[in-house]
C-alpha positions as CSV (number, residue, x, y, z in Angstrom):
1,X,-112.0,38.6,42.5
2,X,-109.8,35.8,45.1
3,X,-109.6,34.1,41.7
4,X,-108.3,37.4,39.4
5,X,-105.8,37.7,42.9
6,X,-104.4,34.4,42.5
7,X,-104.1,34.1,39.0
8,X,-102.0,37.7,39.2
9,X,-100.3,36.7,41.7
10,X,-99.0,32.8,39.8
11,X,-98.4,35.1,36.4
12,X,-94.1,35.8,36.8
13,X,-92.9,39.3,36.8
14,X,-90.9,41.2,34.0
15,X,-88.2,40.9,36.1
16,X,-88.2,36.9,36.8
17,X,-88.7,36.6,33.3
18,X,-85.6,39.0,32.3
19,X,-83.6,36.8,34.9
20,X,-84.7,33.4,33.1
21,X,-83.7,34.8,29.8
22,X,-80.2,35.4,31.6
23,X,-79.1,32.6,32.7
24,X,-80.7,30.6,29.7
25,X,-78.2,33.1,27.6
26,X,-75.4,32.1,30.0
27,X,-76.1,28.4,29.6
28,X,-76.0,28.6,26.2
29,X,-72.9,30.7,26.3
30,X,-71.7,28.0,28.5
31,X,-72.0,25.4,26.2
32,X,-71.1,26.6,22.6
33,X,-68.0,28.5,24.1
34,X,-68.7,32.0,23.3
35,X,-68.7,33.4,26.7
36,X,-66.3,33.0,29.8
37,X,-63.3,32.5,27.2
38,X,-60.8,32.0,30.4
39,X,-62.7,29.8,32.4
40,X,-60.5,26.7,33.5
41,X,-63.8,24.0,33.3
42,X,-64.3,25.5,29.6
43,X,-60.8,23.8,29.1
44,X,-61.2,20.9,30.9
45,X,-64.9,20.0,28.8
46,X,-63.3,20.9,25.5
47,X,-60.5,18.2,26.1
48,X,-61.9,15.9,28.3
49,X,-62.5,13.4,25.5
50,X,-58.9,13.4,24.2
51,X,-56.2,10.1,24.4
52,X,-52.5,10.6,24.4
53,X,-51.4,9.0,21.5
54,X,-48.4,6.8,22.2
55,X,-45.4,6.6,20.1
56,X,-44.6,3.9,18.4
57,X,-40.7,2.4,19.0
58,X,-38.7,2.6,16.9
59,X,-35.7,0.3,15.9
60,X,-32.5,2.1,15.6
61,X,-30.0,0.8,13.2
62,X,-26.2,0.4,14.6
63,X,-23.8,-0.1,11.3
64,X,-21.5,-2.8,12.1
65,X,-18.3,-2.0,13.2
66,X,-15.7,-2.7,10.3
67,X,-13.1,-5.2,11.1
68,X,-10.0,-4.0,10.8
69,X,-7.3,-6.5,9.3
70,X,-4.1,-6.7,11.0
71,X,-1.4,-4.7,8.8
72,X,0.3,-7.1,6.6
73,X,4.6,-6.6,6.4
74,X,5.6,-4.7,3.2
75,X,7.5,-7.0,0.7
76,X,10.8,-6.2,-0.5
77,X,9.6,-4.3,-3.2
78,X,7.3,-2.1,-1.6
79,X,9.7,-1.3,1.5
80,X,11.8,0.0,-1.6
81,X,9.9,2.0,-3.2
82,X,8.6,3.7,0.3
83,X,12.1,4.4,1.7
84,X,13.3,6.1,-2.3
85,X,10.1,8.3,-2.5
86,X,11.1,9.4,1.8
87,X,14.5,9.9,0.3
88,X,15.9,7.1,2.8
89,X,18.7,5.1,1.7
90,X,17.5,1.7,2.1
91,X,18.7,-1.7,1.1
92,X,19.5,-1.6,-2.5
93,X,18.0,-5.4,-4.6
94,X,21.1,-5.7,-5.9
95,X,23.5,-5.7,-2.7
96,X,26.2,-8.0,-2.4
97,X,25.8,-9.3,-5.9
98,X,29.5,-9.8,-7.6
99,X,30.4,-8.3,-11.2
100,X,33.2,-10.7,-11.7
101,X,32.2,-13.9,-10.2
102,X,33.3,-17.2,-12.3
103,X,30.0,-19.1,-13.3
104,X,31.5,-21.0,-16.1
105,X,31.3,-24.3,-14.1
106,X,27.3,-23.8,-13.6
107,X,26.7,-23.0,-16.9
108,X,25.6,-25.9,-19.4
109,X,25.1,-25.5,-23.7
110,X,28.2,-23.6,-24.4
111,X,27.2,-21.4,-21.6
112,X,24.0,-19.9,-23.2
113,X,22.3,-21.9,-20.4
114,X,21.9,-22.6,-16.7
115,X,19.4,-25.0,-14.6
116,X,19.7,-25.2,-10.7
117,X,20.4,-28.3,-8.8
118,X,17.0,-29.3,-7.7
119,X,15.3,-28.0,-11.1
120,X,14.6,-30.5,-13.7
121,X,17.9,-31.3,-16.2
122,X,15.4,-30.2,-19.2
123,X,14.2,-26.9,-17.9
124,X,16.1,-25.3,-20.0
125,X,15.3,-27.4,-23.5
126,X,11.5,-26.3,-22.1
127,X,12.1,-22.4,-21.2
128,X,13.1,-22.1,-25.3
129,X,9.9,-24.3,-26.5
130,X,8.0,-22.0,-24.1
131,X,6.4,-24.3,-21.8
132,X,6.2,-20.8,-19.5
133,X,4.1,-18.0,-20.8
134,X,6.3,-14.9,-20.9
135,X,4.6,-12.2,-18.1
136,X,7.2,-9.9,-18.2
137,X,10.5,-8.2,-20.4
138,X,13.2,-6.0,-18.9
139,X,15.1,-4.2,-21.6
140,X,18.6,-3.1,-20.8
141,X,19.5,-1.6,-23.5
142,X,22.0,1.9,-22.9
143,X,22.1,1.2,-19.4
144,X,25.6,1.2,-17.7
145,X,27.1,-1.7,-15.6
146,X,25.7,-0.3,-12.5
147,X,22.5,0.8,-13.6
148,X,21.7,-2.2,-15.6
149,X,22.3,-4.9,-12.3
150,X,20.1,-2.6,-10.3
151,X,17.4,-2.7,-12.8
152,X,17.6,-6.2,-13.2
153,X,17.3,-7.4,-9.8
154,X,14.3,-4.5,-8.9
155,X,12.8,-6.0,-12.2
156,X,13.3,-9.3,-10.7
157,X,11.5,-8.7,-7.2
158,X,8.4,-6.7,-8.7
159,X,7.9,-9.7,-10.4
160,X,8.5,-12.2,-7.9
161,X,6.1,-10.0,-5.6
162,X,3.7,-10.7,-8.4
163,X,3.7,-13.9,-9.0
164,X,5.1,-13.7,-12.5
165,X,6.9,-16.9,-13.0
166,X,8.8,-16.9,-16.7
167,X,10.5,-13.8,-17.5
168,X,12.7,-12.1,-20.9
169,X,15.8,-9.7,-20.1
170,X,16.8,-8.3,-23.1
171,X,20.6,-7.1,-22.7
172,X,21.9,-6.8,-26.7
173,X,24.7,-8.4,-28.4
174,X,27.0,-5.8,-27.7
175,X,27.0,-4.2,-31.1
176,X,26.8,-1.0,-30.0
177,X,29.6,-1.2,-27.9
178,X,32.7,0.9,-28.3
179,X,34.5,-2.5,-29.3
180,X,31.8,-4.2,-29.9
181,X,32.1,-6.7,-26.7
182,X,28.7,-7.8,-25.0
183,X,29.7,-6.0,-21.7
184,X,25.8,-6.8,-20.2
185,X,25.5,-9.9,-21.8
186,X,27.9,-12.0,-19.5
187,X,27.2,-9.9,-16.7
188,X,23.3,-10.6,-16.4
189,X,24.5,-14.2,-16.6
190,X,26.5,-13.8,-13.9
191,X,24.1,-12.0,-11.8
192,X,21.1,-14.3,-12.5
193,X,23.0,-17.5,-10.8
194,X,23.6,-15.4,-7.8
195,X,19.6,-14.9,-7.3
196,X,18.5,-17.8,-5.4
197,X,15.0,-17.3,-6.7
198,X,16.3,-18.1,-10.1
199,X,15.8,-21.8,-11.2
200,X,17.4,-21.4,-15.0
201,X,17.7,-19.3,-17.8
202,X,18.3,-20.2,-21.5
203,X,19.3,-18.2,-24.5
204,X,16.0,-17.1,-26.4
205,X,15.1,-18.5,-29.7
206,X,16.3,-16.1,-32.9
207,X,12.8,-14.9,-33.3
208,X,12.9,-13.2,-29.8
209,X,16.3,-11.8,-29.2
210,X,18.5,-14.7,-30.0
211,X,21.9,-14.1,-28.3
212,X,20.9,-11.0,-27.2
213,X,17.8,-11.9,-24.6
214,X,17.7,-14.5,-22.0
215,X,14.2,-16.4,-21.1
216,X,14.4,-16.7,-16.9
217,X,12.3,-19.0,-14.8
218,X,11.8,-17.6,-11.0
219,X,10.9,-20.0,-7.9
220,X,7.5,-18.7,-6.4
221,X,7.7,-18.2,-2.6
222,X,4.6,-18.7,-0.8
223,X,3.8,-15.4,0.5
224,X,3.9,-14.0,-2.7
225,X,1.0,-11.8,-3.4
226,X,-1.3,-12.8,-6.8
């Protein structure tokens, strides 16, 4: 009977046992997640086995700064052209060049040529055997007195600006003419020995022009842009 006693008294209630089963079922809750969905710990287990991942640095590429070039002066040319297409009233190419000046004394072959002091006496005799490539031909043809020195000496500077060295102005025999007088054929003569950049000019062989073209030869300045 003392032994029946004890061994009642050892076996656990119904209700210990229902109180086991609880907080078994809140352990278990506990650790799968299910219950206590706003506990702070929860949190803190879930992530307590997480790194901060660092970022990696990162070059940044700085484009060089562009160097800027100092401006370069305009050449004669170009400060031309800008001021007519401002509608300014700039130098003009051909200002200060005489019409009527006597050249006869510079002139040499029956005055069909003309060679600068410090050129060579045979640059002439070599502009006709074309020891100068041609770069460049001006025709005057139907241009008035006026017209046709302005043209010349814009044609002139263009190509002094680009390094063109032997030149052809083509300015007709004249017959034409009301009288049939070369009126531009003496007068580019007599404007081409007042252009210091001119070293000589010779008549042009029949084949290209004859009496009615001249072959120049201009002296390069250094600045001139190629």
């Amino acid at each position: 009977m003392r032994e029946s006693s004890r061994a009642e008294a050892l076996r656990p209630s119904a209700a210990m046992l229902a109180a086991q089963a609880a907080k078994a079922a809140a352990k278990d809750d506990a650790l799968s997640g299910a219950g206590l969905p706003d506990d702070p710990k929860l949190f803190e287990r879930a992530m307590r086995n997480v790194k901060k991942v660092e970022t990696p640095a990162r070059a940044t590429h700085v484009p060089p700064k562009a160097e800027t070039a100092a401006p370069r002066e305009p050449t004669l040319a170009q400060a031309m052209r800008r001021a007519h297409a401002l509608g300014e009233q700039g130098a003009r190419a051909d200002g200060g060049v005489s019409d009527d000046s006597d050249i006869t004394r510079f002139l040499s072959e029956n005055g069909t040529a003309f060679v600068r002091h410090d050129a060579a006496p045979d640059t002439a005799r070599n502009l006709r055997r074309g020891t100068w490539r041609t770069g460049a031909e001006l025709d005057l043809h139907g241009l008035r007195v006026e017209q046709a020195r302005h043209a010349l000496f814009s044609f002139l500077d263009e190509c002094l600006e680009f390094g063109i060295r032997c030149v052809r102005v083509v300015h007709g025999k004249g017959l034409s003419s009301l009288d049939m007088e070369p009126v531009l054929k003496d007068k580019v003569r007599t404007w081409l020995v007042q252009k210091p950049e001119v070293m000589a000019f010779a008549e042009s062989e029949e084949r290209h022009g004859g009496a009615g073209a001249l072959l120049v030869l201009l002296k390069l300045v250094e600045d001139v842009k190629r």
